[in-house]
SERO-4910 file (N, C-alpha, C, O; in steps of 0.05 Angstrom, whole numbers):
BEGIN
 pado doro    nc1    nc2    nc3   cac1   cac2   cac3    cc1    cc2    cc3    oc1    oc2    oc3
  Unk    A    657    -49   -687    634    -51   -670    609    -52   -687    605    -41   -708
  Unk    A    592    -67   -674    562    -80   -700    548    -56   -686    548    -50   -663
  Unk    A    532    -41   -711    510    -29   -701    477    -39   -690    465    -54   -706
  Unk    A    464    -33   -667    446    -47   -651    423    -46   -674    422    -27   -689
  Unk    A    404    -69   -677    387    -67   -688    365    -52   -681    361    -50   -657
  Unk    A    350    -40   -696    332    -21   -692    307    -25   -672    307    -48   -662
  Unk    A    293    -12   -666    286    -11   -634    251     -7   -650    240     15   -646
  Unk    A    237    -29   -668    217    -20   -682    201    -44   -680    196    -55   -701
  Unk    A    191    -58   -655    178    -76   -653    174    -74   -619    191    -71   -602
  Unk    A    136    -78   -614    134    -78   -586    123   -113   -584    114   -130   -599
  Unk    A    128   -111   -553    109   -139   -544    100   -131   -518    112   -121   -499
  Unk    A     71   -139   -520     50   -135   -502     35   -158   -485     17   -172   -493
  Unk    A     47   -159   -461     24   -179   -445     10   -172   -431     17   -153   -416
  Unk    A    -20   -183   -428    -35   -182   -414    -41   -203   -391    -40   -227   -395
  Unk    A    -47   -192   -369    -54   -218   -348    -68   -214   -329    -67   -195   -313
  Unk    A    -82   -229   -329   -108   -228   -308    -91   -226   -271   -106   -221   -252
  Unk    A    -81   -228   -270    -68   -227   -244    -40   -201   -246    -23   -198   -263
  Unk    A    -45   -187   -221    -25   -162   -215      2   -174   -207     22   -165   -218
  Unk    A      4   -192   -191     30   -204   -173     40   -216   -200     62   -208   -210
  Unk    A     28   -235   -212     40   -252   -242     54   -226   -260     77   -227   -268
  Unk    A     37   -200   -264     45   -188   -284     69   -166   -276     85   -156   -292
  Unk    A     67   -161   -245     97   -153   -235    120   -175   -242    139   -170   -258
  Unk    A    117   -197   -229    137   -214   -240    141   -222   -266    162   -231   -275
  Unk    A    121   -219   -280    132   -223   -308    148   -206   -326    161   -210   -347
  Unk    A    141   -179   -307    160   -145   -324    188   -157   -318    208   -161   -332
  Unk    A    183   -163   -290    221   -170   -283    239   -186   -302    262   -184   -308
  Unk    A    216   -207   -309    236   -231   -315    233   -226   -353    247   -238   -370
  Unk    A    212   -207   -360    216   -197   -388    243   -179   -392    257   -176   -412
  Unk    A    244   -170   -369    266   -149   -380    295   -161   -365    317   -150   -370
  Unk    A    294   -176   -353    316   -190   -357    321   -214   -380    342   -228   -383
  Unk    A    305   -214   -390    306   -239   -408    317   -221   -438    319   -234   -458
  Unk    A    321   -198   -438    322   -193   -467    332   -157   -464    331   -144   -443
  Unk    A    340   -149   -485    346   -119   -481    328   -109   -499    327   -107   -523
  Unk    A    310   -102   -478    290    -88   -484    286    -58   -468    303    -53   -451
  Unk    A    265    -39   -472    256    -11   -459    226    -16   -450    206    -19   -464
  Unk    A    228    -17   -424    193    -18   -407    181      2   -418    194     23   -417
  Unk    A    154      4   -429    140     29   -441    119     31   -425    109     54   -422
  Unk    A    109     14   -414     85      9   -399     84    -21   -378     85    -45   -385
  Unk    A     82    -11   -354     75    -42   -331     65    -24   -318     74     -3   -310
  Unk    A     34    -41   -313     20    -29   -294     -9    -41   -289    -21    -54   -306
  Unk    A    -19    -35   -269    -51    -47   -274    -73    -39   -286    -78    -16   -279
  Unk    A    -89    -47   -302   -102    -39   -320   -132    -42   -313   -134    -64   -302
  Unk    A   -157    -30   -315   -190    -34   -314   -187    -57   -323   -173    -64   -342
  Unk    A   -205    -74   -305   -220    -93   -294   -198   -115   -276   -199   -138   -268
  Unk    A   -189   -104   -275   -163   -116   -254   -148   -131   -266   -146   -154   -257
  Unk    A   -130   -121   -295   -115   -136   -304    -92   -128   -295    -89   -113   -276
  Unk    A    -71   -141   -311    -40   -130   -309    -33   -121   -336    -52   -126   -352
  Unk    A    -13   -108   -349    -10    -92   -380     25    -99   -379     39    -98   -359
  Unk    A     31   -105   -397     73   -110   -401     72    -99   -428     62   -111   -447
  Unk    A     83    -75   -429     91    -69   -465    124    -65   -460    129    -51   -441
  Unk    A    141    -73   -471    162    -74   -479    171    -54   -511    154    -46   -527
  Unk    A    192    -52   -514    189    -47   -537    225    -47   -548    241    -44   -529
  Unk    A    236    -50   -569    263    -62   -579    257    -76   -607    235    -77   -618
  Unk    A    284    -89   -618    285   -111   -637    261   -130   -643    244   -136   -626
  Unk    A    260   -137   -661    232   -155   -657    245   -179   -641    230   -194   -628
  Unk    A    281   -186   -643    278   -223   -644    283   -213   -597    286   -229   -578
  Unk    A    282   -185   -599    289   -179   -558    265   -180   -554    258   -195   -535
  Unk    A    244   -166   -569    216   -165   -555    200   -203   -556    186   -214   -540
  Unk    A    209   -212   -578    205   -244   -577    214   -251   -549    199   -253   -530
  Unk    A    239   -253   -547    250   -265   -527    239   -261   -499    237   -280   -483
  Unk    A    233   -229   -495    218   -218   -475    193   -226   -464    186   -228   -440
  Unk    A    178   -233   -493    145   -241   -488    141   -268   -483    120   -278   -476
  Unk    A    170   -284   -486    172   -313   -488    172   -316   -455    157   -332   -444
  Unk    A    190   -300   -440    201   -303   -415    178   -298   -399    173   -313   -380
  Unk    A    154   -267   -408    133   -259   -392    119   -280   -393    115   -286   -370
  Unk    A    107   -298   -410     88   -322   -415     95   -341   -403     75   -350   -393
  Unk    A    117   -355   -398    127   -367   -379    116   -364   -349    104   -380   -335
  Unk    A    122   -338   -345    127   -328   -316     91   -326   -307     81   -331   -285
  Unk    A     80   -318   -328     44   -308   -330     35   -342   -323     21   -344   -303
  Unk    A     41   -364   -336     30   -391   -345     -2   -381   -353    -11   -370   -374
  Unk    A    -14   -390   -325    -48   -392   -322    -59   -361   -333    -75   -357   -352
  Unk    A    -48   -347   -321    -62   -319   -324    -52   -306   -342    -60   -283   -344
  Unk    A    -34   -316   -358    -35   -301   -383    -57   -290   -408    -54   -300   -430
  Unk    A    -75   -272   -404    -95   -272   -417    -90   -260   -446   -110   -262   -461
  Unk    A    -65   -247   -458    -70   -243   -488    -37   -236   -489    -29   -224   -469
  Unk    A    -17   -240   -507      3   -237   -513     11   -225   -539      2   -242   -554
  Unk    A     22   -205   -555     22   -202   -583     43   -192   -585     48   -176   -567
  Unk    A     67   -195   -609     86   -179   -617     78   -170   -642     68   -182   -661
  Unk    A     87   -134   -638     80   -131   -668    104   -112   -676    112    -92   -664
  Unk    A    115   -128   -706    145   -111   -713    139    -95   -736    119    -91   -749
  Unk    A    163    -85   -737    159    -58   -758    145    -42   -752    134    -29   -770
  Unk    A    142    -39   -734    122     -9   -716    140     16   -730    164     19   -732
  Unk    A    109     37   -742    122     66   -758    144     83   -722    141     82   -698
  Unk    A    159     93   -740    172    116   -713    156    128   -694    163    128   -670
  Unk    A    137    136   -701    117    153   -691     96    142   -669     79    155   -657
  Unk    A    102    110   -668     88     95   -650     97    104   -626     83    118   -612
  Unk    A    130     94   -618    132    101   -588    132    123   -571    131    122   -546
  Unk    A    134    150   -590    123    171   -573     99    174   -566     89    183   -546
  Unk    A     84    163   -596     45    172   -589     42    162   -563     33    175   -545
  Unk    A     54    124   -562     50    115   -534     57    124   -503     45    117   -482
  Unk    A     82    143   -505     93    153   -484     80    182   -482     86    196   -463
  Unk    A     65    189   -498     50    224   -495     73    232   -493     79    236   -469
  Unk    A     94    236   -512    116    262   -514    108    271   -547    125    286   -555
  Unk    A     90    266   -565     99    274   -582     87    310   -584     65    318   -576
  Unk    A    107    322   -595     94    352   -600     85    354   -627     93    344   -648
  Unk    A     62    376   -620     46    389   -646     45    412   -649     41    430   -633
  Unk    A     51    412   -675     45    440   -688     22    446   -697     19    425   -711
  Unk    A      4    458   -700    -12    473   -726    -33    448   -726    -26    426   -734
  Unk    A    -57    453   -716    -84    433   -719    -95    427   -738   -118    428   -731
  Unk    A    -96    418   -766   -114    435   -787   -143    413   -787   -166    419   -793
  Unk    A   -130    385   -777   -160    369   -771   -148    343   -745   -124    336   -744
  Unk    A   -168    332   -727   -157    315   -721   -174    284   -728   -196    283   -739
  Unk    A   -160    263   -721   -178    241   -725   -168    224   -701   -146    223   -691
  Unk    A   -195    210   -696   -194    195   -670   -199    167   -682   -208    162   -704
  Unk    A   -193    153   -666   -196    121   -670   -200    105   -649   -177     97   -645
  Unk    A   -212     95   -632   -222     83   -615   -230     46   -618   -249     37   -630
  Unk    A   -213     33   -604   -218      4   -603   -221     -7   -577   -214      5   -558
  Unk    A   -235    -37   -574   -241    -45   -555   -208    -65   -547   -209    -81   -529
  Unk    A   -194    -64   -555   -171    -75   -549   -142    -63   -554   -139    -55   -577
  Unk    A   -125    -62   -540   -111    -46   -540    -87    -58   -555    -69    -42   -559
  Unk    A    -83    -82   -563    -64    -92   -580    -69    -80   -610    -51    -67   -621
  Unk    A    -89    -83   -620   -112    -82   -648   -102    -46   -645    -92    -31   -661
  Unk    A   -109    -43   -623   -111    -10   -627    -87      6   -643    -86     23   -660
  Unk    A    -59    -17   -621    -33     -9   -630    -34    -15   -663    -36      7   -675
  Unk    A    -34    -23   -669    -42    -42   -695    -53    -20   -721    -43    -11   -742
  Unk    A    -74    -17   -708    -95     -5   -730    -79     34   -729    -80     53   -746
  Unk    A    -67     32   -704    -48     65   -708    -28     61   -720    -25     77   -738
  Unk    A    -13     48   -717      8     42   -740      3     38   -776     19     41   -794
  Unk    A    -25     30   -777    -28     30   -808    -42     50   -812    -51     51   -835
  Unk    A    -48     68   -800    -54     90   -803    -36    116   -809    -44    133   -826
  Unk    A    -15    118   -796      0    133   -799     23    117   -824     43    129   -832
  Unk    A     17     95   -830     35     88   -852     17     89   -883     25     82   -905
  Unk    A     -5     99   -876    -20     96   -903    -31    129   -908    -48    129   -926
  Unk    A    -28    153   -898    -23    183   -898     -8    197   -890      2    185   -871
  Unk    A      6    225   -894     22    238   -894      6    253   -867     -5    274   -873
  Unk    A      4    243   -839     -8    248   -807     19    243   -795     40    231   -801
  Unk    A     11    259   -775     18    253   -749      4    233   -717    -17    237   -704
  Unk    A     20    220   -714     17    199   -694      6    220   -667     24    212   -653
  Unk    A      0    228   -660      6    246   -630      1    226   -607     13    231   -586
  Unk    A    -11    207   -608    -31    204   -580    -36    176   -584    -43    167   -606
  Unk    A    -33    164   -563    -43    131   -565    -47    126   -536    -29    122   -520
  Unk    A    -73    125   -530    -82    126   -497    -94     91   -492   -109     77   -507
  Unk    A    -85     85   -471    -87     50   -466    -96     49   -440    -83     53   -419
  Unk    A   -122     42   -442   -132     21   -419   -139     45   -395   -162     51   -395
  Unk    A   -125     57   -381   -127     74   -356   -146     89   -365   -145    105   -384
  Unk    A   -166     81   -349   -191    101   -338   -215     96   -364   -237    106   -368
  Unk    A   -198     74   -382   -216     69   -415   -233     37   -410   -237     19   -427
  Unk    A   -238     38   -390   -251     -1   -385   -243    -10   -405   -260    -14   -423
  Unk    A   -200    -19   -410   -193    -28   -416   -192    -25   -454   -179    -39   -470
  Unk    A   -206     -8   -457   -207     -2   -487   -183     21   -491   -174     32   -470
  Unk    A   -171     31   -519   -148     42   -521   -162     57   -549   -179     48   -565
  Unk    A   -146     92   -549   -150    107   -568   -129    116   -581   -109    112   -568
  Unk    A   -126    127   -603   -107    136   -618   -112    161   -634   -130    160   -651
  Unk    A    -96    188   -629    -97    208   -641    -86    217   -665    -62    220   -663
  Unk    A    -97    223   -690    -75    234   -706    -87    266   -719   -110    277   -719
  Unk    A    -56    276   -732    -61    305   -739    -53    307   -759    -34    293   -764
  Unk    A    -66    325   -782    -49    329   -808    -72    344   -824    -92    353   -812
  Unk    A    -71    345   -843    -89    355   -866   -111    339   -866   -108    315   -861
  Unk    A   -145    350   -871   -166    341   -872   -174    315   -884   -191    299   -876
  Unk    A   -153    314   -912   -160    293   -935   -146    263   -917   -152    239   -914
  Unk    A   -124    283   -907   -100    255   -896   -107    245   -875   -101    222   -871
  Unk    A   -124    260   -851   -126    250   -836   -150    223   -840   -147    200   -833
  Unk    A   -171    236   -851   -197    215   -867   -186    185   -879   -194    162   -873
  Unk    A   -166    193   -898   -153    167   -902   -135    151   -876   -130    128   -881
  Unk    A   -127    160   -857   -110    153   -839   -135    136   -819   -135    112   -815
  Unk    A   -148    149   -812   -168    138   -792   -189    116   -807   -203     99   -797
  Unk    A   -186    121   -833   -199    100   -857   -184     73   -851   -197     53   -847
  Unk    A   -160     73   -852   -148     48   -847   -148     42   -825   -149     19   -817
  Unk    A   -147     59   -813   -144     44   -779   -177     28   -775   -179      4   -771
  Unk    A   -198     45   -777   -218     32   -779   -232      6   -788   -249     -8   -778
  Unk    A   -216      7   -818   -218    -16   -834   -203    -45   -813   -214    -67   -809
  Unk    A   -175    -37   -801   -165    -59   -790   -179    -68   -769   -181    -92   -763
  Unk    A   -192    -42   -753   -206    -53   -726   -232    -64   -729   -244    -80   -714
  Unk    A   -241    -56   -750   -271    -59   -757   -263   -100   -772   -273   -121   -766
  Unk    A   -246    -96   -789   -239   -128   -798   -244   -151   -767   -257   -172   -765
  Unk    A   -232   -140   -751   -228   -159   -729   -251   -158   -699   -250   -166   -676
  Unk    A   -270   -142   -717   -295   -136   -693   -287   -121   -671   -294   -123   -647
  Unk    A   -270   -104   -681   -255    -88   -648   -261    -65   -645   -253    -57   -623
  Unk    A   -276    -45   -662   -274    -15   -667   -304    -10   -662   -325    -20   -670
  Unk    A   -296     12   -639   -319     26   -626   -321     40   -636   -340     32   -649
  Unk    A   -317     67   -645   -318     95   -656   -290    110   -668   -267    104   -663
  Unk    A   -298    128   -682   -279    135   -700   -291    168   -707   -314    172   -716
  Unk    A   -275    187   -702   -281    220   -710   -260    229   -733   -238    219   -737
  Unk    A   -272    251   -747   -254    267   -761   -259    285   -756   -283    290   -759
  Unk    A   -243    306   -745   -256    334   -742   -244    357   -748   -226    367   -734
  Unk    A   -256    368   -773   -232    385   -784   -238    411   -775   -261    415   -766
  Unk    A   -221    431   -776   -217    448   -760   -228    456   -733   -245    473   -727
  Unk    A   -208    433   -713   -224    437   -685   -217    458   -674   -199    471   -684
  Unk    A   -228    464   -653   -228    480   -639   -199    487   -619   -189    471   -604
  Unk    A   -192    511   -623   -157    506   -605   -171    501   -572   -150    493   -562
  Unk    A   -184    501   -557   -191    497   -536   -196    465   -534   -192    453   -513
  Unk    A   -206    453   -557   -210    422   -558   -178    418   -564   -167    403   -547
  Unk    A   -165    424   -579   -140    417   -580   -125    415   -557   -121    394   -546
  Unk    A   -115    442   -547   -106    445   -515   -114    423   -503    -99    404   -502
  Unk    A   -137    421   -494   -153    395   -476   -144    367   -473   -141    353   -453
  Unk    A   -141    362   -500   -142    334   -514   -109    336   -510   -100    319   -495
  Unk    A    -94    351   -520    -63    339   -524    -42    364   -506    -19    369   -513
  Unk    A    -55    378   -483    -41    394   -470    -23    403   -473    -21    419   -492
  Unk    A      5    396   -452     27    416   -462     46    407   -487     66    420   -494
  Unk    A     36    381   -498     48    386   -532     46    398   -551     56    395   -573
  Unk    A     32    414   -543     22    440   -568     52    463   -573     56    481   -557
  Unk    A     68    458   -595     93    476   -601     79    505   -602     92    526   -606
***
């Protein structure tokens, strides 16, 4: 029996229409074996499809949603080799231990965002915690990470660098030794 290829690549559609982007989850996830991470409607009345699997399932997936989207497909992206630490930040399960700084990252697009958190957490010894998309963000997406003061600086350094390359990056914090009440707040009952 072949072992399944690794599950380290998402694909993301966007679409200006709600009814297109219900029908497009359907026919993505029939089109490919993939895991729904996100379908739903997004600020300013879009639609959101993140998938996530194989890179050549999430291809196939994003191939089938674009189809199904035609006209209102407003932005499509697959991005593979996503670090481990992506799909929980995105699902808010990941747990934390011990605060010692955090860093925030903030972009005006939520593909870029995914993007610029993944080279972040691949270029310091951080933790992923948090990757917040679109709901209640007029469509803009943030990304949390935790670790040591020096690491986190470099971690949010690159992320910045990628979002800032592509004109996408709104703001960016480092904040070392926050506050456990800002912690609690910010990342609730993941705190070990």
């Amino acid at each position: 029996m072949s072992e399944k290829p690794p599950r380290n690549a998402i694909g993301l559609l966007e679409l200006t229409s709600i009814a297109r982007g219900i029908e497009a989850t359907d026919l993505m996830l029939k089109a490919a074996d993939v895991d729904l991470l996100i379908s739903r409607s997004i600020c300013s009345g879009k639609y959101m499809v993140l998938v996530g699997g194989d890179v050549a399932a999430c291809e196939s997936s994003l191939r089938a949603g674009q189809e199904a989207g035609r006209e209102c497909v407003a932005d499509a992206v697959l991005i593979p080799n996503l670090h481990e630490e992506v799909f929980p930040a995105i699902a808010q399960s990941a747990v934390v231990e011990g605060v010692e700084a955090l860093g925030v990252i903030e972009g005006f697009n939520v593909a870029t965002l995914i993007e610029a958190a993944d080279a972040a957490v691949k270029t310091a010894e951080v933790r992923l915690v948090e990757i917040r998309i679109a709901m209640a963000l007029g469509g803009k997406a943030f990304a949390v990470v935790t670790g040591r003061v020096s690491a986190v600086r470099s971690a949010v350094e690159a992320g910045k660098l990628l979002l800032g390359e592509r004109g996408l990056l709104v703001a960016w914090a480092v904040i070392p030794s926050p506050k456990a009440e800002l912690v609690k707040e910010l990342l609730g009952g993941r705190l070990a």
